[in-house]
LORO-906903 format. One record per residue (C-alpha): x, y, z; residue in three letters. Coordinates in steps of 0.02 Angstrom, whole numbers, plus 50000, padded with zeros to 5 digits. Each point is the difference from the previous one (the first is absolute). Layout:
BEGIN
X,Y,Z,rest
X,Y,Z,ALA
...
This chain:
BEGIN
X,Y,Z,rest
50317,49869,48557,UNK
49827,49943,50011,UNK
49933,50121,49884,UNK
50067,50082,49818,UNK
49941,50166,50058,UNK
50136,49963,50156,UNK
49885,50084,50125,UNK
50051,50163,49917,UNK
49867,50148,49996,UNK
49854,49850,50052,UNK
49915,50002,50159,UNK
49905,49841,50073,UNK
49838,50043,50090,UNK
49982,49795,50018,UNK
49875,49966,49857,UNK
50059,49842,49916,UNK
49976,50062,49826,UNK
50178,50086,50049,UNK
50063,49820,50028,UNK
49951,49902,49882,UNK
50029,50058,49798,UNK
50126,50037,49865,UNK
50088,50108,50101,UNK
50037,49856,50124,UNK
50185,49932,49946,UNK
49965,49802,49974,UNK
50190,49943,49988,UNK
50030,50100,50176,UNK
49860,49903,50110,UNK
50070,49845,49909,UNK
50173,50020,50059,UNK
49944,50042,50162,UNK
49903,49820,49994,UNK
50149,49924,49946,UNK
50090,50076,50130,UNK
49912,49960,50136,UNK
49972,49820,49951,UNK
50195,49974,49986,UNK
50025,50102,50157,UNK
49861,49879,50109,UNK
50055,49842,49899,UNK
50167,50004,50023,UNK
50004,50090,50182,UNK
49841,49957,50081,UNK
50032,50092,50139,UNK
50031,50171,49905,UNK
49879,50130,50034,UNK
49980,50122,49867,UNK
49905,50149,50013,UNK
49922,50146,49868,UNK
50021,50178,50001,UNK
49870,50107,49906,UNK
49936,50142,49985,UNK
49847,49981,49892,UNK
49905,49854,50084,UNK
50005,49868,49880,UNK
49894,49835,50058,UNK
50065,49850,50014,UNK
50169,50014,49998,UNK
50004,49906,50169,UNK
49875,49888,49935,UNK
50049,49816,49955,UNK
50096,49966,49822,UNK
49882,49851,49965,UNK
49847,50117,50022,UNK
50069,50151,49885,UNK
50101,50108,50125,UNK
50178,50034,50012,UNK
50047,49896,50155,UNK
50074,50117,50111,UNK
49966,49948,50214,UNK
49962,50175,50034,UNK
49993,50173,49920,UNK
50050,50178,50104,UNK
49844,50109,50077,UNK
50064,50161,49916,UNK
49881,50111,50060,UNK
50020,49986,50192,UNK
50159,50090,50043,UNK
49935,50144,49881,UNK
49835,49996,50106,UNK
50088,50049,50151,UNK
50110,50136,49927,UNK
49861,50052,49906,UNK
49927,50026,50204,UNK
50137,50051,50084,UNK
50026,50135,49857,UNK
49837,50069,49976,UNK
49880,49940,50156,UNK
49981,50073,50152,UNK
49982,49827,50128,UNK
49838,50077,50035,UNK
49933,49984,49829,UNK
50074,49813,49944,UNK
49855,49920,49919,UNK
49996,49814,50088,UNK
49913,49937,49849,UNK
50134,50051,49862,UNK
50126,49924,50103,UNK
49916,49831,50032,UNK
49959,50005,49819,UNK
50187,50020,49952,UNK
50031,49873,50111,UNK
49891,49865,49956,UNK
49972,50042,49787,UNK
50084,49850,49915,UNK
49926,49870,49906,UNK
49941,49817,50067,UNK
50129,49867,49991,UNK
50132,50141,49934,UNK
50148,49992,50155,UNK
50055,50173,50054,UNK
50180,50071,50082,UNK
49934,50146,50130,UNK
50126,50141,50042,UNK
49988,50158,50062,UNK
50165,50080,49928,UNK
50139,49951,49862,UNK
50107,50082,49904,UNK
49881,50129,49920,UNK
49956,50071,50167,UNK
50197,49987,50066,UNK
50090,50064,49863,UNK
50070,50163,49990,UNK
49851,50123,49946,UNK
49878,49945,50118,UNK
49993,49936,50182,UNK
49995,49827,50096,UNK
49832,49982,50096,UNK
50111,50031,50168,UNK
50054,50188,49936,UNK
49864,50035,49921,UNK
49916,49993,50179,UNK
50127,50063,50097,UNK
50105,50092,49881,UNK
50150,50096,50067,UNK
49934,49971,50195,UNK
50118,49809,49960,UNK
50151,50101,50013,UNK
49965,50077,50164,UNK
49857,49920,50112,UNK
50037,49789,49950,UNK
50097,50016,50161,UNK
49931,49904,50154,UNK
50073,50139,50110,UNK
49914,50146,49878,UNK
49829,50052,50052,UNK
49841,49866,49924,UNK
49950,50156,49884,UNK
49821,49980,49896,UNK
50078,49953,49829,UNK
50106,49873,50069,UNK
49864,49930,50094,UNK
49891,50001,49838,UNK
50121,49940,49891,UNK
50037,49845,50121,UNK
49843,49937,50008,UNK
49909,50044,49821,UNK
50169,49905,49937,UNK
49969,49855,50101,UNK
49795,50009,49937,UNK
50030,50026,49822,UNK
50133,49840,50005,UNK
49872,49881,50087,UNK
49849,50023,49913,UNK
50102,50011,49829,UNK
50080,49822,50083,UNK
49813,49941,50024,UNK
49875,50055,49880,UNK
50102,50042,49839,UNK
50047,49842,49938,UNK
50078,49811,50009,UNK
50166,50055,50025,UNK
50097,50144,50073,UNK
50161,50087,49939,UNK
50116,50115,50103,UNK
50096,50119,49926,UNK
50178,50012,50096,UNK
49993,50125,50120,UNK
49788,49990,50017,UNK
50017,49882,50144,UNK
50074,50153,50115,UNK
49946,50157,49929,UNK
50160,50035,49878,UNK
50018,50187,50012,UNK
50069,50045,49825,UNK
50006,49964,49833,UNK
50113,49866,49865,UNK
50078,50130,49882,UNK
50121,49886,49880,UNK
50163,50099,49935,UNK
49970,50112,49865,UNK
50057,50153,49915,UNK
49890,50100,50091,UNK
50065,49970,50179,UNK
50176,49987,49957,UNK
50018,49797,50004,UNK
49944,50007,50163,UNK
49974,49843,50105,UNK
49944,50098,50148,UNK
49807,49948,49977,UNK
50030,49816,49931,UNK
49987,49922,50167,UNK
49871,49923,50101,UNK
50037,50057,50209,UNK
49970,49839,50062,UNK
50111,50051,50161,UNK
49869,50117,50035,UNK
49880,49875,50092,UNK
50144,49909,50112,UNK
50031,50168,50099,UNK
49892,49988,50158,UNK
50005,50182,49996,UNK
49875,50034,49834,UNK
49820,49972,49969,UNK
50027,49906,49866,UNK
50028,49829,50088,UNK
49811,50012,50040,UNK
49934,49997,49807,UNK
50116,49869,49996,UNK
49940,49897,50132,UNK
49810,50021,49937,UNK
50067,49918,49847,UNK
50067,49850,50065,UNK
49879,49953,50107,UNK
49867,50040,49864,UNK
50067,49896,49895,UNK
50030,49857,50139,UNK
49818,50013,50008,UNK
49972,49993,49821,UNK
50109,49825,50014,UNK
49881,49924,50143,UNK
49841,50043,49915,UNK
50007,50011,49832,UNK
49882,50121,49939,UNK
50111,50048,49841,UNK
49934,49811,49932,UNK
49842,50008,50051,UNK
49836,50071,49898,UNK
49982,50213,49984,UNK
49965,50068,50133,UNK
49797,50049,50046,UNK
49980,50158,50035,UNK
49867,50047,50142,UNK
50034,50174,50028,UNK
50058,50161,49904,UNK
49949,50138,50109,UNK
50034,50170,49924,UNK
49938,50117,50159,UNK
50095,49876,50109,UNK
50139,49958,49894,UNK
49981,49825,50043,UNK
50027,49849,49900,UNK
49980,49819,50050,UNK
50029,49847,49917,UNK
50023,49817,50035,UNK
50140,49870,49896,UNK
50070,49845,50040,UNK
49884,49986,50187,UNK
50094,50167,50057,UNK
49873,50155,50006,UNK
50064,50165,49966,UNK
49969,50161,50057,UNK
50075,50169,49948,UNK
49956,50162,50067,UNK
50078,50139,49884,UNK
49927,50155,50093,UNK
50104,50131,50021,UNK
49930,50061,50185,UNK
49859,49871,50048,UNK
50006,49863,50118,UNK
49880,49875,50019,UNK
49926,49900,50162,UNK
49874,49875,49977,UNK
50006,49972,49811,UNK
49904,49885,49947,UNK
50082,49877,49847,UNK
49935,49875,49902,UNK
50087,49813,49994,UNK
49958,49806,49945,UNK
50099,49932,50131,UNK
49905,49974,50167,UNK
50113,49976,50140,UNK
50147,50102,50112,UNK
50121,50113,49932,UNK
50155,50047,50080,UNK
50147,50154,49966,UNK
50142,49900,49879,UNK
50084,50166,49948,UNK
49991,50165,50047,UNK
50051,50137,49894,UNK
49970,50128,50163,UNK
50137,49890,50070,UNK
50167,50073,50052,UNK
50107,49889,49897,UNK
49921,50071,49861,UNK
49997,50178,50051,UNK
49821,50024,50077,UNK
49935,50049,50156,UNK
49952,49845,50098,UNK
49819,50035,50009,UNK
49938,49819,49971,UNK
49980,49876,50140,UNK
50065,49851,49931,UNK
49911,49882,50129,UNK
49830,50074,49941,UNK
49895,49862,49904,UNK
49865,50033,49895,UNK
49842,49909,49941,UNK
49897,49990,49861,UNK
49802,49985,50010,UNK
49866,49939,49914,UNK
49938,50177,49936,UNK
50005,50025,49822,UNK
50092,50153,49918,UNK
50057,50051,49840,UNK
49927,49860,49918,UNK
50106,49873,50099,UNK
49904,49897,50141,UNK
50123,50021,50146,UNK
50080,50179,50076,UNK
50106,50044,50142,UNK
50017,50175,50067,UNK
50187,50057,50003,UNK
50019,50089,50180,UNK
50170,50112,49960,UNK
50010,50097,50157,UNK
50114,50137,49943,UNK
50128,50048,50139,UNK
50013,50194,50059,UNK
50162,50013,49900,UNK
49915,50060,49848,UNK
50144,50093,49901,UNK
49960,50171,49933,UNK
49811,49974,50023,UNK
49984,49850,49902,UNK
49900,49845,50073,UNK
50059,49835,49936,UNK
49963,50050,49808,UNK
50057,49892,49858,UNK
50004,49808,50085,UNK
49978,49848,49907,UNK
49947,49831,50090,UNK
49996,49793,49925,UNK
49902,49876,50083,UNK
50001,49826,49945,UNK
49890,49846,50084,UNK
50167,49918,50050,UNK
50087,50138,50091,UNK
49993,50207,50017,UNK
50123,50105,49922,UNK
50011,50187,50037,UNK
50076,50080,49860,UNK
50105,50162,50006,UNK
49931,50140,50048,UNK
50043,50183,50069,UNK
49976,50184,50063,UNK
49920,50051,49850,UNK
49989,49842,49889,UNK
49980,49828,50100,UNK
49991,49833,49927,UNK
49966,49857,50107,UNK
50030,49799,49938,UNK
49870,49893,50098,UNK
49978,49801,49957,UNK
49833,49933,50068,UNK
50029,49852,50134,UNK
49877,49853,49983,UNK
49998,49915,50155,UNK
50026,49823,49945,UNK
50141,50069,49853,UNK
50135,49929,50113,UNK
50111,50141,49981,UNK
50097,50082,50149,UNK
């Protein structure tokens, strides 16, 4: 509606001559002011948010400084970015920077909803992230009496990577599709002529993570307590992200928000002792959430008691670093080392985020000594 042309045969490459002309529709952003202003005036604590396609600036931008007054507007391009990988992208050859790029491209001051799946991805025709990496192996290896196979394993902890850096780098808010939390295995297919009226795939399985006896209660798990963390620290309302490290031989990216430094090792194979990362934060950093933990489906390869400090030696452009010691048991599944981890650390308190066989992410908050926290 924002444009005459309706978006039809027109492209937007993000030049704001496509934004700004005749072709623009006048009496459309104007009802959309109007809109907003009666929504915020009359229900101040209304949140409204934009969907679109094209890019168009400001429409999250104030009324009384020309924009159309909506709190937030929907990061579009993420949950393509990750089919886009999971469809045509070995692990091996994800490019850290595209990714952190996708992540972080929105405009100062303009509020962004992160998500790594909706509807487009879990409608019938394509694939939720969950089945597009473990496909039909959901039906017959979710079991926790079925053999750990290398898909599962893969599909576990990549799903619990892709959610948390989505959560922490790709925006100031996060949406969850129903059914993302867990892994949904299938589709939403609405009745229609073409599957006989069916209501056989207009369901969400939310039983599926209260049975102790499938997988899915640990994607599950890695969601609550991700987002528990999100509550305590905030980083979702605190300034972007800066980025230290995108690493494309490593497959490592690290990033601080909100006091909490992150660290994400996407490598398919390669486990790391001794890496060095850069931080702000002198001080002691401790293991707040473990994505190798077994309530989450890992492996248990973290010592939780281990603390770790950062120095006075300058790296990455930051002037503090701390070498992450991940001593990677001798349970290394089908050959992989501890592969795809992620890791937070904050000045307050460390949080290991998720991480696994093959894709680890590991949540560690920094602990000042005099931050009072237990």
């Amino acid at each position: 509606m924002l444009y005459h042309h309706h978006g039809m045969g027109q492209g937007f490459s993000g030049d704001y001559h496509e934004y700004f002309g005749l072709h623009v529709d006048e009496d459309a952003l104007v009802y959309l002011m109007l809109a907003n202003h009666l929504i915020h005036t009359l229900y101040p604590e209304s949140i409204t948010i934009a969907e679109d396609v094209s890019g168009m600036p400001a429409l999250c931008s104030p009324i009384s400084q020309g924009g159309c007054g909506f709190d937030y507007r929907l990061a579009m391009a993420i949950p393509d970015k990750w089919i886009q990988l999971l469809k045509e992208f070995k692990d091996e050859d994800w490019n850290m920077g595209n990714i952190v790029h996708t992540l972080t491209n929105r405009r100062y001051l303009e509020k962004c909803i992160a998500y790594a799946e909706s509807h487009d991805q879990a409608l019938v025709g394509d694939k939720t992230l969950a089945f597009w990496l473990m496909d039909a192996e959901m039906y017959t290896n979710m079991s926790v009496l079925s053999p750990f196979t290398p898909v599962i394993d893969r599909g576990i902890q990549l799903h619990k990577m892709i959610r948390l850096i989505t959560h922490a780098l790709g925006g100031e808010g996060y949406l969850n599709f129903m059914g993302n939390e867990f892994g949904h295995p299938e589709w939403l297919d609405f009745p229609r002529i073409g599957n006989n009226e069916s209501y056989h795939y207009a369901r969400r399985q939310f039983h599926l993570t209260d049975d102790d006896l499938l997988r899915y209660k640990f994607l599950n798990n890695f969601d609550r307590d991700m987002n528990k963390l999100e509550e305590r620290c905030n980083w979702l309302s605190a300034p972007q992200a800066y980025v230290s490290e995108k690493h494309e031989d490593n497959k490592v990216i690290a990033f601080e928000r909100a006091n909490l430094l992150f660290i994400f090792n996407f490598h398919p194979s390669k486990s790391y002792t001794d890496y060095r990362v850069g931080t702000k934060s002198p001080g002691k950093f401790k293991i707040v959430l473990d994505s190798d933990a077994a309530e989450y489906g890992g492996h248990q390869r973290l010592d939780h008691n281990t603390d770790f400090f950062s120095e006075a030696f300058a790296h990455n452009g930051l002037s503090y670093s701390l070498l992450f010691k991940y001593k990677s048991s001798r349970r290394i599944y089908m050959g992989h080392g501890l592969p795809h981890f992620s890791t937070i650390f904050s000045p307050l308190k460390m949080v290991p985020a998720p991480h696994f066989v093959n894709h680890h992410i590991i949540y560690i908050e920094l602990c000042a000594k005099d931050s009072g926290i237990k």
